[in-house]
N, C-alpha and C positions, 0 to 999 in steps of 0.2 A: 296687652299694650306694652309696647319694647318705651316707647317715650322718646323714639328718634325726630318723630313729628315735632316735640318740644322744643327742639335745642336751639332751630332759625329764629323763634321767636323769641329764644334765653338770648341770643346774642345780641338781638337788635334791640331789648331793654337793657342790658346788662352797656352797653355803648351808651341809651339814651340817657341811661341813670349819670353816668359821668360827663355828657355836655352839658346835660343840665346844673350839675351841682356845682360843672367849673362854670358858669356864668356868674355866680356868688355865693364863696364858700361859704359867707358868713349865714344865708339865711337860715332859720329857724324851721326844723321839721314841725310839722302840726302834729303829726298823729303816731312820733317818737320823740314823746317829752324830753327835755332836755338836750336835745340835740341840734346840731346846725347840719347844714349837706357835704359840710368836711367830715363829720362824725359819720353822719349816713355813710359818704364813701369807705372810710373805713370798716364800720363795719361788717360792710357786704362783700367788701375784700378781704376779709378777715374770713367769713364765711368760704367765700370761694377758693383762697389758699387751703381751708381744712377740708371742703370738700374732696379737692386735689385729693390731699392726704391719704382721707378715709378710703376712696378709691383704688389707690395705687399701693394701700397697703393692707387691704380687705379688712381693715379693724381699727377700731378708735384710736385717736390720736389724739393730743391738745392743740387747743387755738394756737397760732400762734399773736403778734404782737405787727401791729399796724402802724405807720410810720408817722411820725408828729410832726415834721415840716411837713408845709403845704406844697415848695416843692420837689419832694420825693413821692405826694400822692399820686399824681396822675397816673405815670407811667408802671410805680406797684400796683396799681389797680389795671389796670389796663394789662397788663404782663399776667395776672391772678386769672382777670376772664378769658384771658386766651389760653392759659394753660389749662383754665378747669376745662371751658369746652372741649377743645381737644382729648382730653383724659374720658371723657365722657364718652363723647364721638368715637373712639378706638376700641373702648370696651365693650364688651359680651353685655347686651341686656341684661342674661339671665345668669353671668357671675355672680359667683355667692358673694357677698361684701356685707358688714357690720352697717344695718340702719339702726333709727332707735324709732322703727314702725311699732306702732301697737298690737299691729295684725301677724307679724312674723315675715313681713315681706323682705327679703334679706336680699336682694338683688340688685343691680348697676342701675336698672329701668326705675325704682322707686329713687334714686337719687337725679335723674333726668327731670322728674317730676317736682321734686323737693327744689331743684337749682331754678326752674322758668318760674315756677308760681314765687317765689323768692325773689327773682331778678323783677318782675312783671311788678311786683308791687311797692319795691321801693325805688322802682323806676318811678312809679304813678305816684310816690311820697316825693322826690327829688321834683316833679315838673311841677307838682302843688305848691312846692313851697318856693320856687323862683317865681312861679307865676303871679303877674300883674295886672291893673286894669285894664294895659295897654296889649297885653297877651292874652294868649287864648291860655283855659284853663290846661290840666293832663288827661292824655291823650286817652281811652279807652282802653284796658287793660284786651291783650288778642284775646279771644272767641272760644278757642282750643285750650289756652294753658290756663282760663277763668273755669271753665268745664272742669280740667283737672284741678284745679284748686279747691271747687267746690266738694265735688268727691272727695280728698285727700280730707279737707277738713271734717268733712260728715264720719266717714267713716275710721280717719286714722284719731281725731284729735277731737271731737265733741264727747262721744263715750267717756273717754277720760277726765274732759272740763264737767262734765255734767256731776259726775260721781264726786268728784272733788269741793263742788261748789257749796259755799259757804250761805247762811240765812236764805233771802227767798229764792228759787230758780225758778227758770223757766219751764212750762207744763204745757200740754198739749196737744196735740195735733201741727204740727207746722208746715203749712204746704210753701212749695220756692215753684213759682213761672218763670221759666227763664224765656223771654217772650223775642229773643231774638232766633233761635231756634226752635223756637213753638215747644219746648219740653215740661215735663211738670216733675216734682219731685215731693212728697211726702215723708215727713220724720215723725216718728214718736217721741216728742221731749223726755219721755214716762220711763221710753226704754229704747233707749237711741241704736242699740243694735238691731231693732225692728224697723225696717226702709222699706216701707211699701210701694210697690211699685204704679199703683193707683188708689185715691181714696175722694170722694168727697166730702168728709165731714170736719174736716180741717178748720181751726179756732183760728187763726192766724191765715194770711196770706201776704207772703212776700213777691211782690211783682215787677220785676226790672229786667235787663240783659244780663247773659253771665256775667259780663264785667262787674256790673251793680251790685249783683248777689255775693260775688266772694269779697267785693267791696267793705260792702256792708256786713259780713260778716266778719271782714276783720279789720273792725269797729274806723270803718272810712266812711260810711250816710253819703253815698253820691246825691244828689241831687233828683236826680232821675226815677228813684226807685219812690215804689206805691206798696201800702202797705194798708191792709185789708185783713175788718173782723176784728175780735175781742184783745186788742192791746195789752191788756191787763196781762195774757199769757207770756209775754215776754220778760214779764219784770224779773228781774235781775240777769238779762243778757249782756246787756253792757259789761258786767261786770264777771260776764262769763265766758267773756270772745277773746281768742286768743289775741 
């Protein structure tokens, strides 16, 4: 997968994320303690300037420094996502460039992936945290870049959270329905580089739409999602998600 398919939908969260956070800079992120959606924007523009970077210069480089008036935000953020896409959009999938993959993927197409599921989700932090009685809540993360977010975290970033995790972890069998494209997915909490590709004997069941699942895996609880079977095997996920 080159991750060209991604990029329409990085750009139309990476836009969404900034109408929403200029309708009031001041509110309060929920699920980025200490932060308001001035901060968010920074952030992910902060992000997105370095991604540029990493890109354009096949090898790490430092953050740089995101702007403290409110107004100089808009338009360095807005300037950041047009120039990452673009950098994105131009390069070779399969150029060699500096990730910090767990798996050795060192290519343009794992940072195509890294940039949507990134935009995608603090797009979905930004509309949470403007949103009001009088609004509708945030919008459903796309279908496609929730798919690769899930993967991405299974296999680039759970192995590593697991092995790291501190007093209880999670154990188990953990099966994910992703019930908008009828898919199933099975992990071994025990030995998370083992992803079976069918099981029935799964302690746990997580049941919702992609969106729900990478949601919920990185620790957002949509409302939507159902969860099925011995609880207990979760304990200390919360504090194990990225």
């Amino acid at each position: 997968m080159d991750g060209s398919g991604l990029l329409e939908p990085a750009a139309l969260d990476g836009r969404r994320l900034l109408v929403a956070a200029t309708s009031d800079w001041f509110r309060p992120v929920a699920h980025c303690p200490g932060w308001d959606t001035a901060e968010l924007v920074r952030h992910t523009g902060t992000i997105l300037e370095w991604m540029t970077a990493v890109v354009t210069a096949g090898q790490p480089v430092s953050f740089g420094t995101a702007p403290a008036a409110l107004a100089d935000l808009y338009d360095w953020y807005a300037d950041n996502l047009d120039r990452c896409l673009r950098v994105l959009a131009d390069a070779d999938p399969d150029a060699s460039v500096w990730t910090f993959s767990s798996l050795g993927d060192h290519r343009v197409a794992w940072w195509r992936r890294r940039l949507a599921v990134e935009l995608a989700i603090h797009r979905w932090d930004a509309e949470h945290a403007v949103a009001t009685d009088a609004t509708s809540g945030p919008a459903p993360l796309n279908g496609a870049v929730a798919a690769a977010g899930i993967e991405e975290f299974v296999t680039e970033f759970l192995p590593g959270l697991l092995t790291r995790a501190t007093g209880q972890r999670p154990s188990g069998t953990l099966h994910l329905h992703m019930r908008d494209d009828d898919t199933d997915r099975w992990i071994d909490l025990d030995n998370p580089a083992d992803v079976v590709a069918g099981y029935g004997g799964a302690a746990i069941k997580i049941d919702g739409t992609r969106s729900d699942i990478l949601l919920w895996m990185t620790h957002r609880d949509p409302d939507s999602l159902t969860v099925l079977g011995e609880r207990a095997a979760l304990n200390g996920w919360i504090e194990l998600r990225r």
